[in-house]
C-alpha positions in Angstrom: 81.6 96.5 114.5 83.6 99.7 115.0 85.8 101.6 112.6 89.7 100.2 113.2 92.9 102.1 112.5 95.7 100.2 110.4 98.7 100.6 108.5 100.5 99.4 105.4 103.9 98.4 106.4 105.2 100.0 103.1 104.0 103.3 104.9 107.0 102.8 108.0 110.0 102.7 105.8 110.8 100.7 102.2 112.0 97.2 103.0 114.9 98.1 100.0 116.2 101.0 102.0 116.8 98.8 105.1 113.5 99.3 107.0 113.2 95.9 109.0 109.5 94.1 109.5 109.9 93.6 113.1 110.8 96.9 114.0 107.9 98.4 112.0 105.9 95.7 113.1 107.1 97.3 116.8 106.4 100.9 115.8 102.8 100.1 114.5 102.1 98.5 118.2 103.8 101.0 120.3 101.5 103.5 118.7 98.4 102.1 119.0 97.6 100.3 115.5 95.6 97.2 115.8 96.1 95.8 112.5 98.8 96.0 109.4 98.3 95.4 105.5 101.4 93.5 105.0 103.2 94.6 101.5 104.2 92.3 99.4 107.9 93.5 99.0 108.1 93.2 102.9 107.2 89.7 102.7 109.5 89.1 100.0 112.6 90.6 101.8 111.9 88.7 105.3 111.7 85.5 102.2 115.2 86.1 100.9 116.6 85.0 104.3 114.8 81.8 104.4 115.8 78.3 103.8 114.3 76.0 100.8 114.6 75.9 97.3 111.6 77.5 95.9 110.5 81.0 95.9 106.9 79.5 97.2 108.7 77.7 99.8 110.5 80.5 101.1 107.3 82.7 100.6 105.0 80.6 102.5 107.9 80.6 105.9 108.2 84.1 105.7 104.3 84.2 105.7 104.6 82.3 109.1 107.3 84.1 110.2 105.5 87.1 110.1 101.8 86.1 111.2 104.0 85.4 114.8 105.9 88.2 114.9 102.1 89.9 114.4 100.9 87.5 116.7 102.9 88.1 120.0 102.1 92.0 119.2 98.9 91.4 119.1 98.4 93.3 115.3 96.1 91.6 112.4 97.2 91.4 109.1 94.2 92.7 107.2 95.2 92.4 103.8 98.2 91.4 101.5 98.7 93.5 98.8 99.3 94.4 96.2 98.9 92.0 93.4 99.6 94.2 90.2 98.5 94.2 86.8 96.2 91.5 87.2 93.1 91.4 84.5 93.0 92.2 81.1 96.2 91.5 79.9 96.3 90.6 75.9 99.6 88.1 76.9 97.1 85.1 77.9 99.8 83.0 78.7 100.8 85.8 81.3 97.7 85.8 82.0 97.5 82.3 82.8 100.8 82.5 84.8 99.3 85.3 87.1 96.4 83.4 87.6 98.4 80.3 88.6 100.0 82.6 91.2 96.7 83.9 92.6 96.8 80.2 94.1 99.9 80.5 95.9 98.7 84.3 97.0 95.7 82.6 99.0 97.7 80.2 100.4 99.7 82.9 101.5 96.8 84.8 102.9 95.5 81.7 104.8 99.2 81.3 106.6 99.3 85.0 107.2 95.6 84.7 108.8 94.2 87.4 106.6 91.5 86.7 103.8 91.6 89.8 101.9 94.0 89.8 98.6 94.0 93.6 97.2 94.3 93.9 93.4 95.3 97.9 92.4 94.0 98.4 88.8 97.0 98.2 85.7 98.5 100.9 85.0 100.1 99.1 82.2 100.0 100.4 78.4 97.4 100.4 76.1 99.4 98.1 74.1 99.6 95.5 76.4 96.0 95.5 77.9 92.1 94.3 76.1 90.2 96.9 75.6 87.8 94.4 75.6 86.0 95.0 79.5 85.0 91.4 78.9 88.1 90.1 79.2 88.7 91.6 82.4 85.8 90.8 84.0 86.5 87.0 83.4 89.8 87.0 84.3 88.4 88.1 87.7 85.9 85.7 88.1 88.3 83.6 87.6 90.5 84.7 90.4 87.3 85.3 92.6 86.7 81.8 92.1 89.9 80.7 93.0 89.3 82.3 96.6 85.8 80.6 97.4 87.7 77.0 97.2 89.9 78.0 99.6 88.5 77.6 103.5 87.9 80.0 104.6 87.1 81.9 101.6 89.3 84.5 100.5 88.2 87.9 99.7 89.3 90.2 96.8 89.0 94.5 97.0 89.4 96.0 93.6 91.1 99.7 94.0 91.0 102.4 91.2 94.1 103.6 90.8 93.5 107.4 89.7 96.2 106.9 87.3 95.3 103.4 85.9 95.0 102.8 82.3 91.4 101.5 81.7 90.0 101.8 85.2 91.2 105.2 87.2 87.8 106.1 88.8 85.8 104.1 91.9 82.9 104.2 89.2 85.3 102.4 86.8 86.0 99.8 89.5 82.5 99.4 90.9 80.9 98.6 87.8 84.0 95.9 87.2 82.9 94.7 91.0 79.3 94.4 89.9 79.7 92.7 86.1 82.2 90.5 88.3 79.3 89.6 90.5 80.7 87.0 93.1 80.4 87.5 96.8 83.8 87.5 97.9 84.7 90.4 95.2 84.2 94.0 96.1 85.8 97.3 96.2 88.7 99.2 98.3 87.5 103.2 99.3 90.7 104.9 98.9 90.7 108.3 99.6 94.0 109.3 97.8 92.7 107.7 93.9 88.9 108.9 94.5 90.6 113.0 95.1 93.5 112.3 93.0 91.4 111.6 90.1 88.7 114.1 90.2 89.7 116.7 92.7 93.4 117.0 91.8 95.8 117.4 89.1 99.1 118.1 90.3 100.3 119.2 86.2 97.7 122.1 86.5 99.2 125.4 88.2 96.9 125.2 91.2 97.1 121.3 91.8 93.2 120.9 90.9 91.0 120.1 88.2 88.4 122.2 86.4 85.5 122.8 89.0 86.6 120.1 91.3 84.7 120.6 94.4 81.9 119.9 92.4 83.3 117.0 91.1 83.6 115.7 94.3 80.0 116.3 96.0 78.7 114.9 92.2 81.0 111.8 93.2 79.9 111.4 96.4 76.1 111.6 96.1 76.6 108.6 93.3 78.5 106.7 95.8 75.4 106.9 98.3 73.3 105.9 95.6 75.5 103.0 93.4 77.7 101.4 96.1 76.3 98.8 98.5 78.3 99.0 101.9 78.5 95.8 102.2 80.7 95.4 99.2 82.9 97.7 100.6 85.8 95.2 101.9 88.5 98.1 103.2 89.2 101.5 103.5 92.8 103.6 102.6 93.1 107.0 103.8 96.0 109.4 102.4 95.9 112.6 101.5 99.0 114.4 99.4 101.0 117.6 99.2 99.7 120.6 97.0 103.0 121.3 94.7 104.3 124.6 94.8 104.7 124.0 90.7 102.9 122.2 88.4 104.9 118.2 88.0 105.9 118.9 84.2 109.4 118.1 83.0 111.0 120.6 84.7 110.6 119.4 88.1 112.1 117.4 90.4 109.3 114.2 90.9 109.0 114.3 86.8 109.5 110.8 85.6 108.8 110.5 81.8 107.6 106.3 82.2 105.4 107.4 85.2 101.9 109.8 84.7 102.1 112.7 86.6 99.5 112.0 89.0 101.6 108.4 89.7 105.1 110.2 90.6 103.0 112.4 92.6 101.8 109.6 94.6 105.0 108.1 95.1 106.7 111.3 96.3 103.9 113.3 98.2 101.1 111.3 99.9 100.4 112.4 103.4 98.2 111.4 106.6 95.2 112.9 106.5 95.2 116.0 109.3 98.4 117.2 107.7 97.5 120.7 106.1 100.7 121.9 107.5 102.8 119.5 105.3 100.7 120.7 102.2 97.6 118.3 102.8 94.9 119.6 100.8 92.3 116.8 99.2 88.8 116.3 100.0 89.7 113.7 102.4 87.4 114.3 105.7 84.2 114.9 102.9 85.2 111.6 101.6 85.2 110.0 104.9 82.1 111.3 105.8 80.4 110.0 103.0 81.5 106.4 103.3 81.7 106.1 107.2 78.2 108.2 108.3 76.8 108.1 104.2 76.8 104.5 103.7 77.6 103.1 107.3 80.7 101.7 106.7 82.6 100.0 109.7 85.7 98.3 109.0 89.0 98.6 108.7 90.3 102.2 108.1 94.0 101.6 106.9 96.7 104.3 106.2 98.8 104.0 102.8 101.2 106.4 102.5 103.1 106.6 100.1 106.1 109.4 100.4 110.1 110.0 98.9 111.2 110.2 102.6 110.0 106.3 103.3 112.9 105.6 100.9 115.4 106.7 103.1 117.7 104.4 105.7 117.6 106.8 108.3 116.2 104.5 111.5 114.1 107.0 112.6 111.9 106.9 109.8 109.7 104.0 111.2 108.7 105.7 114.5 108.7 109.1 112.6 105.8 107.7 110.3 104.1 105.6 113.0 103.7 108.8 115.3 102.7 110.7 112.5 99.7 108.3 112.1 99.1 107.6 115.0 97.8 111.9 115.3 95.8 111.3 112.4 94.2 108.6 113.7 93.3 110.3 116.4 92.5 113.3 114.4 90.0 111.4 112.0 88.3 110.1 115.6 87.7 113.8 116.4 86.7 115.2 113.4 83.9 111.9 112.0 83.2 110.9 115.8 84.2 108.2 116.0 84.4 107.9 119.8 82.9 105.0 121.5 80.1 106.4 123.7 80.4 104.9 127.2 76.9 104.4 128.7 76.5 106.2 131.8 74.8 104.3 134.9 72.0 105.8 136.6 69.6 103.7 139.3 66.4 103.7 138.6 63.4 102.1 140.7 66.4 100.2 142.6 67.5 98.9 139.4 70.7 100.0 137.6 70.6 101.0 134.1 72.8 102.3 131.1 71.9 105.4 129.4 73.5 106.2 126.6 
Protein backbone atom coordinates (compact mmCIF):
# COMPACT_ATOMS: atom_id res chain seq x y z
CA UNK A 1 0.00 0.00 0.00
CA UNK A 2 1.14 3.50 -0.88
CA UNK A 3 0.55 6.82 0.79
CA UNK A 4 -2.79 8.50 -1.05
CA UNK A 5 -3.69 12.17 -1.18
CA UNK A 6 -7.33 13.33 -0.14
CA UNK A 7 -9.44 16.03 0.77
CA UNK A 8 -12.20 17.00 3.10
CA UNK A 9 -14.87 18.57 0.99
CA UNK A 10 -15.31 21.20 3.87
CA UNK A 11 -11.73 22.26 2.71
CA UNK A 12 -13.23 23.44 -1.20
CA UNK A 13 -15.77 26.00 -0.03
CA UNK A 14 -18.58 25.85 2.99
CA UNK A 15 -21.74 24.13 1.72
CA UNK A 16 -23.66 27.31 3.74
CA UNK A 17 -21.92 29.90 1.59
CA UNK A 18 -23.11 28.17 -1.64
CA UNK A 19 -20.18 25.82 -2.47
CA UNK A 20 -22.03 22.95 -4.46
CA UNK A 21 -20.80 19.06 -3.87
CA UNK A 22 -20.54 18.31 -7.45
CA UNK A 23 -18.56 21.01 -8.36
CA UNK A 24 -16.08 20.35 -5.51
CA UNK A 25 -16.43 16.85 -6.12
CA UNK A 26 -15.16 18.14 -9.88
CA UNK A 27 -12.35 20.24 -8.58
CA UNK A 28 -10.97 17.43 -6.28
CA UNK A 29 -10.74 15.07 -9.66
CA UNK A 30 -9.54 17.64 -12.08
CA UNK A 31 -6.58 18.08 -9.71
CA UNK A 32 -5.55 14.80 -9.03
CA UNK A 33 -7.23 13.64 -5.55
CA UNK A 34 -8.14 10.06 -5.42
CA UNK A 35 -10.28 10.18 -2.53
CA UNK A 36 -12.64 12.81 -0.36
CA UNK A 37 -13.68 12.81 3.41
CA UNK A 38 -17.18 13.76 2.91
CA UNK A 39 -18.36 16.46 5.69
CA UNK A 40 -21.21 15.98 7.32
CA UNK A 41 -22.76 19.52 6.55
CA UNK A 42 -22.21 18.63 2.85
CA UNK A 43 -24.19 15.71 3.12
CA UNK A 44 -26.77 17.41 4.90
CA UNK A 45 -27.23 20.24 2.34
CA UNK A 46 -27.34 17.80 -0.88
CA UNK A 47 -30.25 16.10 1.95
CA UNK A 48 -32.43 19.21 2.18
CA UNK A 49 -33.30 18.83 -1.56
CA UNK A 50 -34.43 15.32 -1.28
CA UNK A 51 -37.78 13.77 -1.14
CA UNK A 52 -39.16 11.72 2.07
CA UNK A 53 -40.31 12.49 5.25
CA UNK A 54 -37.60 11.81 7.61
CA UNK A 55 -34.33 13.38 8.09
CA UNK A 56 -32.87 9.57 7.88
CA UNK A 57 -34.59 9.11 4.78
CA UNK A 58 -33.43 11.99 3.16
CA UNK A 59 -29.95 11.37 4.73
CA UNK A 60 -29.47 7.96 3.52
CA UNK A 61 -30.49 9.38 -0.57
CA UNK A 62 -28.19 12.03 -0.31
CA UNK A 63 -25.65 9.30 0.89
CA UNK A 64 -26.37 7.57 -2.58
CA UNK A 65 -26.52 10.51 -4.37
CA UNK A 66 -23.25 11.29 -3.52
CA UNK A 67 -21.31 7.75 -3.53
CA UNK A 68 -22.34 8.19 -7.60
CA UNK A 69 -21.48 11.39 -8.13
CA UNK A 70 -17.95 9.98 -6.46
CA UNK A 71 -18.37 7.10 -8.39
CA UNK A 72 -18.42 8.29 -12.08
CA UNK A 73 -15.22 10.52 -10.92
CA UNK A 74 -13.69 7.89 -9.86
CA UNK A 75 -12.83 9.52 -6.05
CA UNK A 76 -13.37 7.31 -2.61
CA UNK A 77 -15.01 8.55 0.12
CA UNK A 78 -12.61 7.71 2.95
CA UNK A 79 -14.35 8.87 5.86
CA UNK A 80 -17.50 10.71 7.13
CA UNK A 81 -16.94 13.01 9.64
CA UNK A 82 -17.37 14.54 11.93
CA UNK A 83 -19.49 13.12 14.63
CA UNK A 84 -19.10 15.78 17.53
CA UNK A 85 -19.25 15.68 21.06
CA UNK A 86 -19.68 12.13 21.32
CA UNK A 87 -18.46 10.35 24.79
CA UNK A 88 -18.57 11.48 28.07
CA UNK A 89 -21.48 13.51 28.21
CA UNK A 90 -23.12 13.70 31.99
CA UNK A 91 -26.84 14.18 29.89
CA UNK A 92 -27.16 10.12 29.53
CA UNK A 93 -30.26 10.45 27.82
CA UNK A 94 -28.18 12.61 25.22
CA UNK A 95 -26.06 10.30 25.49
CA UNK A 96 -28.30 7.55 24.56
CA UNK A 97 -29.71 9.67 21.74
CA UNK A 98 -26.14 10.07 20.11
CA UNK A 99 -25.61 6.63 20.40
CA UNK A 100 -28.86 5.72 18.70
CA UNK A 101 -27.64 7.93 15.89
CA UNK A 102 -24.18 6.28 15.63
CA UNK A 103 -26.55 3.50 13.99
CA UNK A 104 -27.90 5.54 11.34
CA UNK A 105 -24.11 7.03 10.81
CA UNK A 106 -22.96 3.38 9.82
CA UNK A 107 -25.67 2.93 7.67
CA UNK A 108 -24.72 5.98 6.15
CA UNK A 109 -21.08 4.95 5.84
CA UNK A 110 -22.03 1.57 4.30
CA UNK A 111 -24.29 3.63 1.39
CA UNK A 112 -21.49 6.00 1.01
CA UNK A 113 -18.96 2.91 0.58
CA UNK A 114 -16.63 4.22 3.26
CA UNK A 115 -16.12 2.37 6.71
CA UNK A 116 -14.34 4.86 8.60
CA UNK A 117 -16.69 7.25 11.03
CA UNK A 118 -14.24 10.06 12.53
CA UNK A 119 -15.18 11.14 16.09
CA UNK A 120 -13.14 14.81 16.96
CA UNK A 121 -12.81 14.98 20.84
CA UNK A 122 -15.64 17.54 22.83
CA UNK A 123 -14.78 20.53 23.18
CA UNK A 124 -17.86 20.94 25.27
CA UNK A 125 -17.70 22.52 28.98
CA UNK A 126 -16.64 21.17 31.92
CA UNK A 127 -20.11 21.34 33.14
CA UNK A 128 -21.52 19.26 30.70
CA UNK A 129 -18.88 16.44 30.43
CA UNK A 130 -17.68 13.22 33.22
CA UNK A 131 -14.73 13.81 34.44
CA UNK A 132 -15.00 10.37 34.99
CA UNK A 133 -12.48 8.75 31.92
CA UNK A 134 -14.58 5.68 32.60
CA UNK A 135 -17.48 6.97 31.30
CA UNK A 136 -15.97 7.79 28.12
CA UNK A 137 -14.36 4.91 27.47
CA UNK A 138 -17.66 2.95 27.60
CA UNK A 139 -19.54 5.08 25.72
CA UNK A 140 -17.03 4.22 22.99
CA UNK A 141 -17.05 0.69 23.24
CA UNK A 142 -20.29 1.06 22.96
CA UNK A 143 -20.19 2.78 19.65
CA UNK A 144 -17.15 0.56 18.61
CA UNK A 145 -19.50 -2.19 19.00
CA UNK A 146 -22.07 -0.85 17.13
CA UNK A 147 -19.68 -0.90 14.02
CA UNK A 148 -18.51 -4.63 14.20
CA UNK A 149 -22.40 -5.69 13.65
CA UNK A 150 -22.52 -3.92 10.71
CA UNK A 151 -20.89 -5.95 7.45
CA UNK A 152 -18.51 -4.90 6.71
CA UNK A 153 -17.30 -3.62 9.90
CA UNK A 154 -17.13 -0.04 10.35
CA UNK A 155 -14.13 1.62 11.66
CA UNK A 156 -13.79 4.49 14.18
CA UNK A 157 -10.53 7.19 14.31
CA UNK A 158 -10.48 9.16 17.50
CA UNK A 159 -8.75 12.81 16.83
CA UNK A 160 -7.40 15.09 19.66
CA UNK A 161 -8.60 18.24 19.16
CA UNK A 162 -5.73 20.55 20.54
CA UNK A 163 -8.41 22.62 22.02
CA UNK A 164 -10.66 19.82 23.43
CA UNK A 165 -11.89 19.91 26.88
CA UNK A 166 -10.63 16.64 28.46
CA UNK A 167 -8.67 15.15 25.61
CA UNK A 168 -6.46 17.90 23.54
CA UNK A 169 -3.25 15.82 23.03
CA UNK A 170 -2.71 12.46 20.58
CA UNK A 171 -1.41 10.95 24.11
CA UNK A 172 -4.88 11.90 25.52
CA UNK A 173 -6.51 10.12 22.63
CA UNK A 174 -4.24 7.05 22.37
CA UNK A 175 -4.61 6.01 25.77
CA UNK A 176 -8.61 6.45 25.21
CA UNK A 177 -7.94 4.13 21.93
CA UNK A 178 -6.04 1.64 24.02
CA UNK A 179 -8.50 1.45 27.42
CA UNK A 180 -11.21 1.30 24.43
CA UNK A 181 -9.48 -1.80 23.24
CA UNK A 182 -11.64 -3.01 20.18
CA UNK A 183 -10.15 -3.64 16.75
CA UNK A 184 -12.07 -1.45 14.73
CA UNK A 185 -11.16 1.65 17.11
CA UNK A 186 -8.04 3.66 16.61
CA UNK A 187 -6.58 6.97 16.23
CA UNK A 188 -6.52 9.98 13.45
CA UNK A 189 -2.66 11.62 13.05
CA UNK A 190 -3.50 15.15 12.57
CA UNK A 191 -0.83 17.35 12.04
CA UNK A 192 -2.67 20.63 12.81
CA UNK A 193 -3.94 19.44 16.79
CA UNK A 194 -0.54 17.37 17.51
CA UNK A 195 1.52 21.36 16.61
CA UNK A 196 -1.37 23.27 17.64
CA UNK A 197 -1.25 21.89 21.05
CA UNK A 198 2.37 21.64 21.88
CA UNK A 199 4.25 23.64 19.35
CA UNK A 200 1.86 26.61 19.04
CA UNK A 201 -0.06 29.07 20.96
CA UNK A 202 -1.38 31.68 18.77
CA UNK A 203 -2.31 34.09 22.39
CA UNK A 204 1.53 34.18 23.03
CA UNK A 205 3.38 37.11 21.13
CA UNK A 206 5.51 34.80 19.00
CA UNK A 207 2.58 32.16 18.17
CA UNK A 208 4.66 29.34 20.24
CA UNK A 209 4.76 27.75 23.40
CA UNK A 210 7.54 27.65 26.05
CA UNK A 211 10.41 25.53 24.43
CA UNK A 212 8.34 24.09 21.76
CA UNK A 213 10.70 22.49 19.40
CA UNK A 214 11.51 20.36 22.19
CA UNK A 215 8.15 19.60 22.79
CA UNK A 216 7.78 18.33 19.58
CA UNK A 217 10.92 15.92 19.10
CA UNK A 218 9.86 14.75 23.03
CA UNK A 219 6.35 14.10 21.30
CA UNK A 220 7.46 12.41 18.51
CA UNK A 221 10.02 9.87 20.00
CA UNK A 222 6.84 8.73 22.34
CA UNK A 223 4.81 8.37 19.30
CA UNK A 224 7.56 5.83 17.83
CA UNK A 225 7.49 4.13 21.04
CA UNK A 226 3.47 4.12 22.29
CA UNK A 227 1.58 4.11 18.99
CA UNK A 228 1.13 0.91 16.96
CA UNK A 229 0.80 1.78 13.14
CA UNK A 230 -1.59 -0.32 12.66
CA UNK A 231 -3.98 1.52 14.85
CA UNK A 232 -3.42 4.39 12.88
CA UNK A 233 -6.78 4.47 10.69
CA UNK A 234 -6.04 8.08 8.77
CA UNK A 235 -3.89 10.88 8.47
CA UNK A 236 -4.92 15.00 8.30
CA UNK A 237 -2.29 17.34 7.26
CA UNK A 238 -2.77 21.30 7.81
CA UNK A 239 -0.59 23.58 8.87
CA UNK A 240 -1.70 27.35 9.97
CA UNK A 241 -0.74 31.06 9.78
CA UNK A 242 1.81 32.54 12.35
CA UNK A 243 -0.46 35.83 13.61
CA UNK A 244 1.14 38.96 13.24
CA UNK A 245 -0.46 39.59 17.01
CA UNK A 246 -1.22 37.51 19.66
CA UNK A 247 -5.52 36.31 19.24
CA UNK A 248 -6.65 38.22 22.57
CA UNK A 249 -9.70 40.34 22.58
CA UNK A 250 -8.45 42.85 20.65
CA UNK A 251 -8.25 41.10 17.45
CA UNK A 252 -10.13 40.36 14.72
CA UNK A 253 -10.58 36.13 14.92
CA UNK A 254 -11.29 36.74 18.90
CA UNK A 255 -14.42 34.98 19.69
CA UNK A 256 -15.17 35.00 23.50
CA UNK A 257 -17.36 31.19 23.31
CA UNK A 258 -14.40 29.84 21.16
CA UNK A 259 -10.59 29.06 22.80
CA UNK A 260 -8.14 30.82 21.09
CA UNK A 261 -6.37 28.05 19.60
CA UNK A 262 -10.18 26.95 18.09
CA UNK A 263 -10.92 30.50 16.28
CA UNK A 264 -7.40 30.09 15.13
CA UNK A 265 -8.20 26.93 13.45
CA UNK A 266 -11.21 28.10 11.94
CA UNK A 267 -9.69 31.25 10.43
CA UNK A 268 -5.99 30.33 9.61
CA UNK A 269 -5.25 26.68 8.73
CA UNK A 270 -3.15 26.26 5.64
CA UNK A 271 -1.66 23.42 3.20
CA UNK A 272 1.27 22.30 4.30
CA UNK A 273 4.23 23.88 1.85
CA UNK A 274 2.68 27.26 2.46
CA UNK A 275 5.40 29.33 4.36
CA UNK A 276 4.64 32.14 2.19
CA UNK A 277 1.00 32.37 3.45
CA UNK A 278 2.45 32.35 7.15
CA UNK A 279 2.80 28.37 7.38
CA UNK A 280 4.94 27.74 10.20
CA UNK A 281 4.22 24.29 12.32
CA UNK A 282 6.30 21.31 12.67
CA UNK A 283 4.38 19.76 9.94
CA UNK A 284 7.13 17.94 7.53
CA UNK A 285 8.91 16.60 11.21
CA UNK A 286 5.54 15.31 11.93
CA UNK A 287 5.21 13.60 8.74
CA UNK A 288 8.35 12.08 8.90
CA UNK A 289 7.78 10.55 11.98
CA UNK A 290 4.53 8.84 11.25
CA UNK A 291 5.15 7.98 7.44
CA UNK A 292 9.21 6.75 7.63
CA UNK A 293 8.99 6.49 11.88
CA UNK A 294 6.24 4.18 12.22
CA UNK A 295 5.60 3.07 8.41
CA UNK A 296 2.42 4.43 8.04
CA UNK A 297 0.67 3.98 4.51
CA UNK A 298 -2.65 5.13 4.11
CA UNK A 299 -4.58 7.76 3.43
CA UNK A 300 -3.00 11.24 3.79
CA UNK A 301 -6.11 13.67 3.74
CA UNK A 302 -6.02 17.54 3.74
CA UNK A 303 -8.38 19.45 6.28
CA UNK A 304 -8.24 22.88 5.99
CA UNK A 305 -9.90 24.81 7.63
CA UNK A 306 -9.71 28.82 6.63
CA UNK A 307 -12.21 32.33 6.87
CA UNK A 308 -11.86 32.46 3.00
CA UNK A 309 -13.74 28.91 2.47
CA UNK A 310 -16.74 30.88 3.88
CA UNK A 311 -16.97 33.01 1.10
CA UNK A 312 -19.46 32.59 -2.27
CA UNK A 313 -17.04 33.62 -4.56
CA UNK A 314 -16.99 30.50 -7.31
CA UNK A 315 -13.58 30.47 -7.49
CA UNK A 316 -12.92 29.43 -4.23
CA UNK A 317 -13.30 25.57 -4.99
CA UNK A 318 -10.58 25.43 -7.80
CA UNK A 319 -8.62 28.08 -5.75
CA UNK A 320 -8.37 25.50 -2.78
CA UNK A 321 -8.08 22.38 -4.98
CA UNK A 322 -4.99 23.85 -6.89
CA UNK A 323 -3.63 24.93 -3.78
CA UNK A 324 -3.58 21.27 -2.66
CA UNK A 325 -3.00 19.84 -5.18
CA UNK A 326 1.08 21.75 -4.86
CA UNK A 327 1.17 20.49 -1.52
CA UNK A 328 0.54 17.29 -2.45
CA UNK A 329 3.05 17.35 -4.69
CA UNK A 330 5.26 19.19 -2.33
CA UNK A 331 4.92 16.54 0.62
CA UNK A 332 5.92 13.80 -2.32
CA UNK A 333 9.17 15.76 -2.79
CA UNK A 334 10.06 16.56 0.50
CA UNK A 335 9.15 12.66 2.47
CA UNK A 336 9.78 10.66 -0.93
CA UNK A 337 7.24 9.52 -1.62
CA UNK A 338 7.77 8.78 -5.25
CA UNK A 339 7.06 5.33 -6.56
CA UNK A 340 10.41 3.92 -7.71
CA UNK A 341 9.99 2.47 -11.28
CA UNK A 342 12.21 -0.65 -11.65
CA UNK A 343 14.56 -0.26 -14.40
CA UNK A 344 15.04 -3.38 -16.84
CA UNK A 345 18.34 -4.64 -17.60
CA UNK A 346 19.02 -8.29 -19.51
CA UNK A 347 20.82 -10.45 -17.83
CA UNK A 348 22.08 -14.02 -19.08
CA UNK A 349 19.20 -13.57 -21.81
CA UNK A 350 16.78 -13.10 -19.17
CA UNK A 351 15.19 -9.71 -18.42
CA UNK A 352 15.11 -8.46 -14.99
CA UNK A 353 13.93 -5.44 -12.74
CA UNK A 354 16.31 -3.58 -10.69
CA UNK A 355 15.21 -1.48 -8.52
Amino acid sequence: MTCKPSICTMSLGRAFAGHSMEYKLDMAQKYGFRGIELFYEDLEYVAKVKPGQSSATKLLAAASQVRQWCDRRKLEIICLQPFMDFGGLLDREKQRQNLATIELWTELALTLGTDLILFPSSFLSVSRLSDDVAVLIKDFQDAADVGLKRTPTIRFAFEALCWGTRVSTWEDSWKIISAVNRPNFGLCVDTFNIAGQIFADPAAVDGCTRSADAAVEWSMERLMSHVDPSKIFLVQIADAERLERPLNENHTFYNVEQPARMSWSRNCRLFYGEEHLGGYLPVKRILQTVIHGLGYRGWMSFEVFHRKLTESDSTVPEYYAARASRSWAKIVRDLSLERKTPRREFYQGKERAVL
